[in-house]
Backbone as CSV, one residue per row, in Angstrom:
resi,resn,N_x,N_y,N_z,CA_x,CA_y,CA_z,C_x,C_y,C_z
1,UNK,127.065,118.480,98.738,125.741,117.911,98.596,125.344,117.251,99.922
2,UNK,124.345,117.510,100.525,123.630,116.759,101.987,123.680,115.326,101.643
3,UNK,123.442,115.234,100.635,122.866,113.367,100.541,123.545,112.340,100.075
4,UNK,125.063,113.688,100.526,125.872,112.195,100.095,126.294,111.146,100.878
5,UNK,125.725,111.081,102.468,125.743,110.043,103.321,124.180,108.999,103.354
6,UNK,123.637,109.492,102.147,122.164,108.741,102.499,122.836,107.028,102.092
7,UNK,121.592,106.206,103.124,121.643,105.125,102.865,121.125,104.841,101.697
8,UNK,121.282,103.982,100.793,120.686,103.395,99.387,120.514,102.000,99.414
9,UNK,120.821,101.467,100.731,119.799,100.058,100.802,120.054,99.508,102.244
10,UNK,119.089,98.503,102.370,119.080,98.199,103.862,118.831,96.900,103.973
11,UNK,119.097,96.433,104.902,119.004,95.135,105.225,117.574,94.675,105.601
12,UNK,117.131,93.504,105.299,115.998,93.180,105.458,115.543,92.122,106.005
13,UNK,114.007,91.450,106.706,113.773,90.152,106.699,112.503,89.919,106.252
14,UNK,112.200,88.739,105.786,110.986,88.431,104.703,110.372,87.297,105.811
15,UNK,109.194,87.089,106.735,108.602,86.226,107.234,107.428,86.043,106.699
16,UNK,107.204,84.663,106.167,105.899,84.519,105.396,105.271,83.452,106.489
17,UNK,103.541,83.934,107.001,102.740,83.208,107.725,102.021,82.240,106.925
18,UNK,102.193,80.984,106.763,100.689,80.533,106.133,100.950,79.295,106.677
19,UNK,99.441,78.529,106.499,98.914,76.926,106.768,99.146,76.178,105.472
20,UNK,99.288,77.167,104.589,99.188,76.516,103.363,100.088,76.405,102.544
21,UNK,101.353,77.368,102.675,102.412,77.474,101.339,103.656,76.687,102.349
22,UNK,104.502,76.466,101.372,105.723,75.762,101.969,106.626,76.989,101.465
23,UNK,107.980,76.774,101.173,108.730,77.782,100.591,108.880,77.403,99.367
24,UNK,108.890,76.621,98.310,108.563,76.029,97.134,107.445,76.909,96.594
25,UNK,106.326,77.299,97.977,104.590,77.428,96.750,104.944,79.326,97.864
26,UNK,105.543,79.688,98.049,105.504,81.021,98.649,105.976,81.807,97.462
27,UNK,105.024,82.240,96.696,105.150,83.038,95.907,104.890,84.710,96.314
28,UNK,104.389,84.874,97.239,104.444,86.284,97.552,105.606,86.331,97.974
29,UNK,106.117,86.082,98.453,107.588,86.109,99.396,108.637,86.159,98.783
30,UNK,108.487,85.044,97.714,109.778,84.726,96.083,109.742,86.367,96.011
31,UNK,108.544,87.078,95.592,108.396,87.517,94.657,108.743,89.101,95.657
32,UNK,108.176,89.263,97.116,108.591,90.260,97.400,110.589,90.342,97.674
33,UNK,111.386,89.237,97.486,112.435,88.905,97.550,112.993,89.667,96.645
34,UNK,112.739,89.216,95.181,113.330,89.545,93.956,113.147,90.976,93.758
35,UNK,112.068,92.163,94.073,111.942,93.447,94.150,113.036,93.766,95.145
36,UNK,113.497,93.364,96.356,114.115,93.896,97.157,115.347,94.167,96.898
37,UNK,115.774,92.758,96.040,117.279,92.380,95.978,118.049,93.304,94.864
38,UNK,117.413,94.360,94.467,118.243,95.101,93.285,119.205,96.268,94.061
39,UNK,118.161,96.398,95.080,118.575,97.814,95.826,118.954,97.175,97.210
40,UNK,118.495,95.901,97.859,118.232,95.901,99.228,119.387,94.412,99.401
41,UNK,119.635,94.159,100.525,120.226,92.869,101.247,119.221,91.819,101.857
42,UNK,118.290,90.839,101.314,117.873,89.928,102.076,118.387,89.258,102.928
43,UNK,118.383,89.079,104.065,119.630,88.565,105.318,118.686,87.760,105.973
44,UNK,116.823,87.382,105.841,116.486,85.980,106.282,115.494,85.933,105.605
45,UNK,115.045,84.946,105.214,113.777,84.579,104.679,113.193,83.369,105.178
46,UNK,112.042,83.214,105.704,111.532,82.001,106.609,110.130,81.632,106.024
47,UNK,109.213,80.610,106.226,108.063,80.214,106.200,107.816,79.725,107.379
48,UNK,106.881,80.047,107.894,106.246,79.162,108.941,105.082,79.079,109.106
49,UNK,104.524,78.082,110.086,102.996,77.900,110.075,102.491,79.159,110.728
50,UNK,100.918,79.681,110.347,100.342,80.595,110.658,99.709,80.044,112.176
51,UNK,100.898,79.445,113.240,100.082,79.189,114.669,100.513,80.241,115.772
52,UNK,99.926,80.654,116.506,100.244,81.542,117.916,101.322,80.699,118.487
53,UNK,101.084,79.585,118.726,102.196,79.041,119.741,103.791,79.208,118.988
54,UNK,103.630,79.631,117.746,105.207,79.770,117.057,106.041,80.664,117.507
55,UNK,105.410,81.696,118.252,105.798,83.142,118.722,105.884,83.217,119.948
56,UNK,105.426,81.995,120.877,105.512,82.389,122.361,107.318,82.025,122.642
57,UNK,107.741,83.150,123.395,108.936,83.256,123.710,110.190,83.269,122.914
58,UNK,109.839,83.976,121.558,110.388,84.609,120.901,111.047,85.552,120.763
């Protein structure tokens, strides 16, 4: 069978942008978490503020 080297899950990272949610009120993020985790490895999950300067020299 070809597919018996296929991958069946992968490692992942979840970055949620907002001004407004903390990780408590990040419900898109909870929620894209819990879909992932049946098949997949969550390996970071972060919140941070939605500012430009968060990314300079990253």
């Amino acid at each position: 069978m070809h597919h018996e080297h296929d991958v069946t899950g992968v490692s992942v990272a979840i970055l949620t942008l907002s001004d407004t949610r903390s990780f408590t009120e990040d419900r898109s993020g909870q929620t894209i978490q819990s879909l992932l985790k049946p098949s997949h490895r969550v390996v970071y999950y972060k919140v941070m503020k939605d500012d430009p300067s968060n990314f300079k020299n990253r």
